[in-house]
N, C-alpha and C positions, 0 to 999 in steps of 0.2 A: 749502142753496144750490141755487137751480133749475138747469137744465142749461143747460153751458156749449156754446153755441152754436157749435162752432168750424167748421161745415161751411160759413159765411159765407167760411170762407177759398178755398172752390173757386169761389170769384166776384170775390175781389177781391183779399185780402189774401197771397192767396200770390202772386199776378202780380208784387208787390212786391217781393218776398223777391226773386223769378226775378232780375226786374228789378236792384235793386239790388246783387245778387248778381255779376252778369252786368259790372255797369259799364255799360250800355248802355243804348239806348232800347229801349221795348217794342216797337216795330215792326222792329227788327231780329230779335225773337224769332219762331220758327217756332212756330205754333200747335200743331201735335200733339205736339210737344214739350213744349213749356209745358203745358199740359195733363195731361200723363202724368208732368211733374214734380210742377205744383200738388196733384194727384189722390194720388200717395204721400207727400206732407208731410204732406196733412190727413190721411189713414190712421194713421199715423206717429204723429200728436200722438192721433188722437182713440181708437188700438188701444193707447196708451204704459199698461205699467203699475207705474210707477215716478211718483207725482205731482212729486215734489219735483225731478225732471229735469224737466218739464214749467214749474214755477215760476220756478225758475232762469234756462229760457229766453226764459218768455215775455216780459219786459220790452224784450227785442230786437224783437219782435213789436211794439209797441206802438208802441217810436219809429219802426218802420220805414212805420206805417201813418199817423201823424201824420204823416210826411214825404210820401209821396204822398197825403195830404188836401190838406195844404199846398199840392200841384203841382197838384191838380185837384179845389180845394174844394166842386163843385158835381157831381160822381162819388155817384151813390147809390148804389153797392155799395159804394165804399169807406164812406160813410158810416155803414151798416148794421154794416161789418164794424169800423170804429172803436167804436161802440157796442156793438157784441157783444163784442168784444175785451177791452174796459176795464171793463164792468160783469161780464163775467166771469171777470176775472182779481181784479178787487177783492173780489166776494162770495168766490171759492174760496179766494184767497192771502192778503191784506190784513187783518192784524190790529190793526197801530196806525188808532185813532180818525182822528184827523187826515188820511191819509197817506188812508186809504179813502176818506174823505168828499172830498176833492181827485180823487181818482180817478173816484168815480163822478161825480162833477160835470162832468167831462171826458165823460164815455160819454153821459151825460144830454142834453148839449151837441151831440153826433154824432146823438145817435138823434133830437131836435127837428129838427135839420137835414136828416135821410135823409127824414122824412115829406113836412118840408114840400119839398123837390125834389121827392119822388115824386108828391104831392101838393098842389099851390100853395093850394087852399083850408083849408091846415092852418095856415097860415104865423101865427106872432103868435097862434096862439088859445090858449095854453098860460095867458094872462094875464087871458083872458076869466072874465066871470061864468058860473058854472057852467052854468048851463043851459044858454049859449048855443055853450061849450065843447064839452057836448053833443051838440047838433045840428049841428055842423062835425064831430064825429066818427062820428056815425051816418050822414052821407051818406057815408062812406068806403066802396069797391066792393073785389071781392076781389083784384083783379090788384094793390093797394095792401098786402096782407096783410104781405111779409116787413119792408116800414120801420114800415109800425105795428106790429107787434111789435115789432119792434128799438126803437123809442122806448119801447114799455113796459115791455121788458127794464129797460132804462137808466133808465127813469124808478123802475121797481118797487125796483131796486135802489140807487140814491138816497136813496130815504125811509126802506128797511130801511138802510142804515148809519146813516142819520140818526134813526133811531127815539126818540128819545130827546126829539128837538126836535118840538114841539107842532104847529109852523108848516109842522114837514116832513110829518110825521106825515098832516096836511090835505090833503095832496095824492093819498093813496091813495086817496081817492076819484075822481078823473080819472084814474090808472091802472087803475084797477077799469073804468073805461069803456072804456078803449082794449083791456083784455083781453077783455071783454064782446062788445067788438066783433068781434074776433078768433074767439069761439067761435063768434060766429053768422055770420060769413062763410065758413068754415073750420076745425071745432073739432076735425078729426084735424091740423091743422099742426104738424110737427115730433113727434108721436106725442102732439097735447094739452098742450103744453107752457106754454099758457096756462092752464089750469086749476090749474098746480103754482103759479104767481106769484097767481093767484088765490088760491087755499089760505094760502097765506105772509101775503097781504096780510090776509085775514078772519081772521088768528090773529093777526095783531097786538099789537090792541086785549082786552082781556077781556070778555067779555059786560058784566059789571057796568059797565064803563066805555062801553057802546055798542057794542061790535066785535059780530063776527060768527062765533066760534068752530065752530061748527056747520056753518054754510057754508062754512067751509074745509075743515071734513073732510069734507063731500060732494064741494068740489073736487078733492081730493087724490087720494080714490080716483075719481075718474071719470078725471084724469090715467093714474091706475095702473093702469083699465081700456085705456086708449086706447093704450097704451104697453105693453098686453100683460105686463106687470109685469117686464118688464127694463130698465126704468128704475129700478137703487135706490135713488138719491136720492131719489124720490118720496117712497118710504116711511121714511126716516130724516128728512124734510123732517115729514111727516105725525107722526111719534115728538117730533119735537122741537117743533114748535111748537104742533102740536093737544093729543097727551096730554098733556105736561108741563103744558100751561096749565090744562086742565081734570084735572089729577092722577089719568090715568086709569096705573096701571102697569102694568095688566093689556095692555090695548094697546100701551103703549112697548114692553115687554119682548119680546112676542110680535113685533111689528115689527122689533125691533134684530134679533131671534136670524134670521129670517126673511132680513136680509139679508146676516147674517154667513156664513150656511149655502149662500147662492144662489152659481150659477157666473157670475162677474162677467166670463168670456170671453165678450160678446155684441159683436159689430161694431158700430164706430163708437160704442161705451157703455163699452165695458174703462177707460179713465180715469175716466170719471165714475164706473163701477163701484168701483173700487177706492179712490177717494175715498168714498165712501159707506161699503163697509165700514170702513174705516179709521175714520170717524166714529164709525159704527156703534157698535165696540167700546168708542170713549171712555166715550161716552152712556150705555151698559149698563155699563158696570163703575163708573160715578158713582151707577145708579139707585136702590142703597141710599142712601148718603148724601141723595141729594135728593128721595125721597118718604120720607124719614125727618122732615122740616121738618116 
């Protein structure tokens, strides 16, 4: 599961909370205030390391950002942070089929929307013939960078719940461009965090079937270069979807212990951290069993 974006909340999604919190209109709120409230929630959720606290709450989270979508549907922060919100709580949390694929279809939905606001020549081209898809997304500038990513978030994660579907499946290749994009306007954004969706996406498919296995694990570690390697979902991303597929176990192993072993107290990472190991441990204590096959 790529990183969960939640610092989209210091822009949009906590004002809500404040807001809705409050009973009140946002213009009744004192800015420095607000601020120094939004700025400890996000700490809060993003320092938490207790995941299943975090799960729990976040569905509050989500209707509270559909409701002021709903009040200011054409808000591109909220729209970003709908889409990060929902594609990240469905890769992290969401286990039933169904119930995920609803879900990110919904973040999918925000993240098409935050582009095309930020961007009005985006608008409708998601249905375009590829190539010309393409070229509406290569002329994208970098001050555009955080809702294009946020639609590839939400799009990347879409096609991974839906992996399974052929039709979905087909679409990785237009998130592959919209990442592509991202690298080369900006390839340290969020610590590289396009190269790990990149990686995800190239491990897919199996070489034999066309994919790109190889290319993911160039992306994964250039993620886990950029990110200074305290990111360890990276490398439980990179164990799970690169070695497994290509039955490397000498790699999984060494990977999984690597991030069992690390101090997962890094700011603003301690969640994602402690999900990762927690991962971690499943993966490796399965490893027998599944390069036993």
């Amino acid at each position: 599961m790529p990183r969960i974006n939640l610092r989209y909340f210091r822009s949009a999604a906590p004002i809500a909370v404040v807001c809705l919190l409050l009973f009140t209109g946002c213009s009744t709120v004192i800015a420095p205030v607000t601020s120094r409230v939004t700025e400890g929630l996000t700490s809060a959720v993003l320092d938490h390391n207790d995941p299943e606290t975090v799960r729990q709450g976040a569905p509050a989270y989500l209707l509270m950002v559909d409701a002021m979508i709903a009040g200011d549907p054409d808000n591109t922060g909220l729209l970003i942070a709908g889409a990060q919100l929902y594609s990240s709580y469905t890769s992290g949390f969401v286990e039933e089929q169904e119930r995920a694929s609803r879900l990110a279809e919904r973040g999918r939905s925000y993240g098409w929307r935050a582009i095309c606001e930020d961007e009005p020549t985006t608008c409708d081209s998601w249905h375009l013939p590829f190539d010309e898809f393409q070229a509406v997304i290569n002329t994208i500038q970098r001050k555009h960078v955080p809702a294009l990513f946020a639609a590839g978030v939400s799009w990347a994660t879409w096609v991974k719940v839906n992996r399974d579907d052929w039709i979905a499946v087909a679409d990785k290749a237009r998130v592959e461009v919209i990442m592509l994009r991202v690298t080369a306007l900006d390839e340290d954004y969020l610590d590289g965090a396009a190269y790990t969706y990149l990686g995800v996406l190239n491990s897919i498919i199996p070489a034999a079937l066309g994919g790109k296995p190889e290319q993911g694990r160039k992306d994964f570690e250039r993620a886990i270069e950029l990110s200074g390697g305290k990111d360890l979902m990276t490398k439980v991303l990179l164990a799970k979807e690169y070695a497994r597929m290509v039955f490397d176990r000498e790699l999984h192993d060494r990977l999984l212990q690597e991030v069992i072993d690390a101090d997962p107290d890094v700011p603003d990472l301690v969640l994602l951290n402690s999900m990762a190991q927690a991962q971690a441990r499943i993966l490796l204590a399965e490893s027998d069993e599944y390069f036993a096959e």
